[in-house]
N, C-alpha and C positions, 0 to 999 in steps of 0.2 A: 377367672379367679380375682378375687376383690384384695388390693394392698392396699387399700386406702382406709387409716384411720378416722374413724372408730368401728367403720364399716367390717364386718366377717364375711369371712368368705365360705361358699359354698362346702358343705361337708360337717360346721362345725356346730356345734349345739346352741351358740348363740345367734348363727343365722337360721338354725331350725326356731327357735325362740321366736325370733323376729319376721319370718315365714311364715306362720301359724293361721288358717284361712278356716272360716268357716263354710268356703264353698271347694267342695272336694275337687269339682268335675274342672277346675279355671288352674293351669299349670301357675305355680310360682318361685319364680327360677329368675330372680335379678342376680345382678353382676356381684352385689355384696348388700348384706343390711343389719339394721342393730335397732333395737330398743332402747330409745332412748327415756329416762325415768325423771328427767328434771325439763325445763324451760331450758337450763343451760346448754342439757345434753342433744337438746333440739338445734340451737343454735351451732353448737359445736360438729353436728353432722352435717346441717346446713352449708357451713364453711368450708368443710372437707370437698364434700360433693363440688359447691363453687370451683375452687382453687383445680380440680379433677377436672373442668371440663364436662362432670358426669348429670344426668339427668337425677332429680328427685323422683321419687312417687312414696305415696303416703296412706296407708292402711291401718287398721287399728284391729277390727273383728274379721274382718276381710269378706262382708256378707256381699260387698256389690263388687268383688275383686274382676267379675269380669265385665263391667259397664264402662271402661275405659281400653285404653291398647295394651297391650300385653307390656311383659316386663323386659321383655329383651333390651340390655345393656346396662337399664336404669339400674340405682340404686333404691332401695328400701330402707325407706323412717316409717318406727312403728311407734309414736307416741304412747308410752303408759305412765305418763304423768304421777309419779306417788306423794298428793298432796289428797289432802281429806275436800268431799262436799262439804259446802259452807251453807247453811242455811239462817236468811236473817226471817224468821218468821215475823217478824213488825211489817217488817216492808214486803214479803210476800214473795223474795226472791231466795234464790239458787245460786250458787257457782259450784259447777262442775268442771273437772282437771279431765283433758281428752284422753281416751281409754276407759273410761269407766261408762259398763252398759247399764240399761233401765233396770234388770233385776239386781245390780248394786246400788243405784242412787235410790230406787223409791222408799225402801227403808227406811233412808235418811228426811225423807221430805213426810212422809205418814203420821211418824211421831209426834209430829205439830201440825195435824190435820188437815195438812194441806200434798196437793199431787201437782203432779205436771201434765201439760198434753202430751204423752207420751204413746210411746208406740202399742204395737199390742203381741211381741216377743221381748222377753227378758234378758236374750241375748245380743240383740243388737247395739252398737254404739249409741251412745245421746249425742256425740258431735257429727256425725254423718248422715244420722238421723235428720238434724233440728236444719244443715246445709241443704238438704234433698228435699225440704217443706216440711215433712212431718204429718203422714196420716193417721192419724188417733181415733178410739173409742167415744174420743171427750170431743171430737171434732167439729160437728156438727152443733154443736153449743159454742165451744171458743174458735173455732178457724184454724189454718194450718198452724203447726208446731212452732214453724219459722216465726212469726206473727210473736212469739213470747218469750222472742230472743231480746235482751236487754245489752248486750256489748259481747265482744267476741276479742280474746286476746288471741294477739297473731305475729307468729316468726317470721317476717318476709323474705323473700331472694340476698337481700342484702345484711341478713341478718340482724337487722333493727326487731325492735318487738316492741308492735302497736296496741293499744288498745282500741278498737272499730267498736263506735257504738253514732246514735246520732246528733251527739253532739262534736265526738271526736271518730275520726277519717270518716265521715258519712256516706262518704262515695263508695269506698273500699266495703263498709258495711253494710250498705245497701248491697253489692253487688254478692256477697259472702251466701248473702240468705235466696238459695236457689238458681247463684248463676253459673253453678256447673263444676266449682272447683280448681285448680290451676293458679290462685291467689299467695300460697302459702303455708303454713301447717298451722292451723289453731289448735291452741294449746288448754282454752280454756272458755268455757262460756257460762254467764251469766245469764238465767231467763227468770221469767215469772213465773210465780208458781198460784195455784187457785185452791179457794177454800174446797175441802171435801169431805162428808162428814161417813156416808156410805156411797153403795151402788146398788143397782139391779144388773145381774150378769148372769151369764149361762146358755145353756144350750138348748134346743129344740131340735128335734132328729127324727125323720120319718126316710122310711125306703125310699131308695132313689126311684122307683116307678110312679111314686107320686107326684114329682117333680114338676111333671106337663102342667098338672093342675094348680100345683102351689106356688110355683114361679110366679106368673102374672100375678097372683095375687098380691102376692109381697111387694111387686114392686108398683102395684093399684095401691098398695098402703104408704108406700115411699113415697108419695107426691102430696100429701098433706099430715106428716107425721110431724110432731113436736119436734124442736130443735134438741131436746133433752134425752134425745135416744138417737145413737147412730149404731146400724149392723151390718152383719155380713151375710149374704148366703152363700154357700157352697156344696157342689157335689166333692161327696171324698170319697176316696177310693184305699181303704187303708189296710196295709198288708195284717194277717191275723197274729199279731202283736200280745202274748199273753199279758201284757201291762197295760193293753185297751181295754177300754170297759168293753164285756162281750156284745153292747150294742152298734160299736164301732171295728172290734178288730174285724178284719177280712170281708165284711162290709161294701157295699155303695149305696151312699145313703146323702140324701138332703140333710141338710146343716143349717141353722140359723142362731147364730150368736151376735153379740154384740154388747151395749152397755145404757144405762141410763144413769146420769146424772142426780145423785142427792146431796146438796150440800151442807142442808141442816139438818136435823131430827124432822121439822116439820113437811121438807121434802118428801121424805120418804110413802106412803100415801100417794101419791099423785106417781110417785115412778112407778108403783106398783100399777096405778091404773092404766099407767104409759102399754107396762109390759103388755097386761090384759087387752090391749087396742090391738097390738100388733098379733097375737097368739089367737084370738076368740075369731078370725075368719076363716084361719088355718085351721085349727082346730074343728071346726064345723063342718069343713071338706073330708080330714082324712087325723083321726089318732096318731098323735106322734106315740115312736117308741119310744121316745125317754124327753124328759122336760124337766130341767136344772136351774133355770130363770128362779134365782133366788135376792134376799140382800145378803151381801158380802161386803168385807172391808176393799178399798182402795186396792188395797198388795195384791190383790188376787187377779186383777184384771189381764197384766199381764202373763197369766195361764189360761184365759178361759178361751184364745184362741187355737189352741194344743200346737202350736209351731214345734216344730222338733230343738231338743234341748242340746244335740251335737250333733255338728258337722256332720255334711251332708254333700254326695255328689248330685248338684241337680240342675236344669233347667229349665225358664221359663219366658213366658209371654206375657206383655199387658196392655191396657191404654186406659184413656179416658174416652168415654162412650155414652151416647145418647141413647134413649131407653129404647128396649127391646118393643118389634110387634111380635103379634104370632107365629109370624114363618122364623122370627130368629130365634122363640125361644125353641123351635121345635130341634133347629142346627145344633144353639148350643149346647144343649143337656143331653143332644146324642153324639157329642165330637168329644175326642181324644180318652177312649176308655182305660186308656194306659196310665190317664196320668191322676197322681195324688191326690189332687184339688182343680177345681174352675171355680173362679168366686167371685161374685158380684158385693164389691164394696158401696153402700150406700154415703154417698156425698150432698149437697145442697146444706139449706140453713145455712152457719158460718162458715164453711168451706166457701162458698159462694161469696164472700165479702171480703174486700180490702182490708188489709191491715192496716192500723192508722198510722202507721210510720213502715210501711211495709217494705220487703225488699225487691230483688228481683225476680219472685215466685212467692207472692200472697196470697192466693187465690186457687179457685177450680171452678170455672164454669158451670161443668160436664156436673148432669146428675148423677152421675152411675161411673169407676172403674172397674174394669176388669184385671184376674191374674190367673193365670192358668200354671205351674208348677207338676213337674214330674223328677225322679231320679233318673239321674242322666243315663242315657240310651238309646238303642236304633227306634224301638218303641215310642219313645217320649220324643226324639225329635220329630219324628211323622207325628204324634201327635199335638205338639207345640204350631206346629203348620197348620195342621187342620184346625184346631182351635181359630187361630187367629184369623183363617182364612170366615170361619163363621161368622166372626164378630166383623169383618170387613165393613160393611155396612154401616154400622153403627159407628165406627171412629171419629172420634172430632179432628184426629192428625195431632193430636197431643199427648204426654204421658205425665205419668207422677213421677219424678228421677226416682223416688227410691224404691221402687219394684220394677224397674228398669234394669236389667242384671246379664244381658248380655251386648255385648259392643258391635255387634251384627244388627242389635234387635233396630227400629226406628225410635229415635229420642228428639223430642222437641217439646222444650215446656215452656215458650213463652213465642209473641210475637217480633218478626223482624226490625220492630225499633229497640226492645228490650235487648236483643240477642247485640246489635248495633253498640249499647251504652254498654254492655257488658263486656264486650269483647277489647273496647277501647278503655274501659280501668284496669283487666287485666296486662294489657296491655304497660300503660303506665304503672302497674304494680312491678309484674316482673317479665323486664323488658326484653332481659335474654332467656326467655322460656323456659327456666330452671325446672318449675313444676308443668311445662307444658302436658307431658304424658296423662296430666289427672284429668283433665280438661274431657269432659263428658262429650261428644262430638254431635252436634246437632245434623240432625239426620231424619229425613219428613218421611 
């Protein structure tokens, strides 16, 4: 039981409040925790916890609640900041208050024509998002998320509140953007935002028997596709759902979404012919059942992935992966029939490029992620196994932290001089391990 102010203790509606996880299957049972709604109110749990002796740990949407060590002892801060986005449209930026996910700030950013590299579910955080790198729709044109981070305000151990950008603690903010968390509680981030006028977005859907065939194809288009288009392929497996379109409920079916880039009126034209590159080889193989590749406003992008809209018990597998030959794709489109999704994320283009002030995860090599998700079960963990055991082969030994989601899984996203520079500012940030527990564990 928690007696430590402001902290609640177990039982009472405002440590349910502060508990709130969108990952069902990841037990969440700290010692006491509270929502805090101001910068103050951060501070002020921060000091409690100090003066306690007690550990922090720090969630907001709780989608990666099991990528770190469990909660036993620790305390729970759940920043929801109630200050408004700030959008200076002259300058092309943002300030987001931590607690506020992508389906509440794009709103605020669309109005004035402009979006973010944001995710592609509308319920995930934009501060744990933008920390984790940041895989986008838009990626493959701007680079990771992290990349258009412009400062980052931050609570530390000691209770001070910095502002980390690069001209002020550069160190502290360099290390904020992908080096695994353990720093502090950010309160608030500033990033860039980019002009956008529409998109090309939507689905393409054929029987999953068609898969053998259309697999390599896609990814024989993935190796010289404009930078103006990033996708996804995926088998889905999705229970017969009367809210699915009946092309998808109870279904296993090939999946190909993703997005293109229009930023002017005169854009648009050329995305279309983007779409038409990728769709016209598929298409010549095998009739999709349904084809939704349309223009759409901005707002929509984050639906056109169908992510589930509430919590969920579930678990999964990833990495970052060199591309498939024949014998792999034949493993993986026949491993884990239990689970949800297997999906090959298309990366390269700006993914592949340095940030020009970047932190410590700018980048992705790897042409190709993978992510395999099921609802949690005897089913989905035998399939979680074999999945990954498929993809074996192809691993580069690295992931993307933010589909990293369990603290079992293997985590390693940078090399051992970065992990070296990171370890030692955490280190000088906070000295007596206050937030050690958040600290993502590198794990090859």
């Amino acid at each position: 039981m928690s007696d430590i102010g402001p902290y609640h203790s177990p039982g009472s509606p405002e440590y349910a409040e502060a508990t709130a996880s969108f990952q069902l299957a990841v037990p969440v049972e700290p010692a006491g925790a509270v929502t805090a709604r101001s910068v103050g109110e951060v501070v002020a749990a921060v000091a409690a916890a100090r003066r306690a002796g007690r550990p922090v740990r720090v969630s907001t949407t709780g989608h990666a609640m099991g990528r770190a060590a469990p909660l036993t002892g620790a305390l729970l801060l759940r920043p929801l900041i109630d200050a408004p986005v700030r959008v200076d449209p002259q300058a092309r930026t943002a300030r987001v208050p931590a607690g506020r996910t992508w389906g509440e700030v794009l709103p605020e950013l669309v109005r004035h024509g402009l979006t973010a590299v944001h995710g592609s579910s509308p319920t995930v955080g934009v501060i744990g998002y933008l920390l984790g790198g940041g895989i986008s729709f838009y990626g493959r044109r701007f680079g990771l998320a992290a990349n258009s981070v412009r400062s980052l305000t931050v609570v530390l151990a000691d209770g001070s509140v910095v502002e980390a950008s690069a001209t002020e603690q550069p160190e502290l903010f360099w290390a904020l953007r992908g080096g695994g968390g353990g720093f502090g509680v950010v309160v608030e981030a500033e990033i860039t935002l980019v002009p956008m006028h529409r998109i090309m977005t939507g689905m393409a859907v054929w029987d999953a028997a068609e898969a053998h065939r259309l697999a390599p194809v896609w990814q024989e288009w993935t190796r010289t596709a404009p930078p103006e288009i990033t996708t996804s392929l995926r088998i889905l497996s999705l229970p017969p759902d009367p809210h699915l379109p009946p092309f998808l409920a109870g279904r296993r079916v090939l999946f190909l979404d993703g997005a293109v880039t229009a930023t002017t009126e005169a854009d648009l034209p050329a995305a279309r012919r983007i779409v038409d590159g990728l769709l016209a080889p598929l298409t010549a193989l095998a009739e999709p059942v349904a084809d939704t590749w349309a223009p759409a406003p901005p707002e929509a992008l984050p639906h056109t992935h169908m992510d589930p809209p509430q919590p969920v018990p579930f678990r999964s597998t990833s990495g970052l992966i060199t591309e498939l030959d024949a014998a792999g794709w034949a493993k993986v489109l026949d491993a884990g029939p239990h689970l949800l999704a297997i999906e090959l994320r298309q990366l390269g283009g700006a993914f592949a490029e340095p940030g020009a002030d970047g932190g410590a995860l700018d980048r992705f090599a790897a042409p190709l992620m993978y992510y395999a998700v099921g609802v949690a079960g005897e089913d989905t963990a035998r399939d979680v196994v074999a999945v990954r055991s498929a993809f074996e082969p192809y691993l580069t030994g690295l992931t993307a932290p933010n589909f990293v989601e369990s603290y079992e899984q293997p985590q390693r996203t940078y090399a051992d001089e970065v992990h070296a520079r990171v370890e030692r500012i955490r280190r000088d940030t906070d000295p007596t391990g206050l937030f050690a527990g958040d600290v993502a564990p590198v794990r090859a």
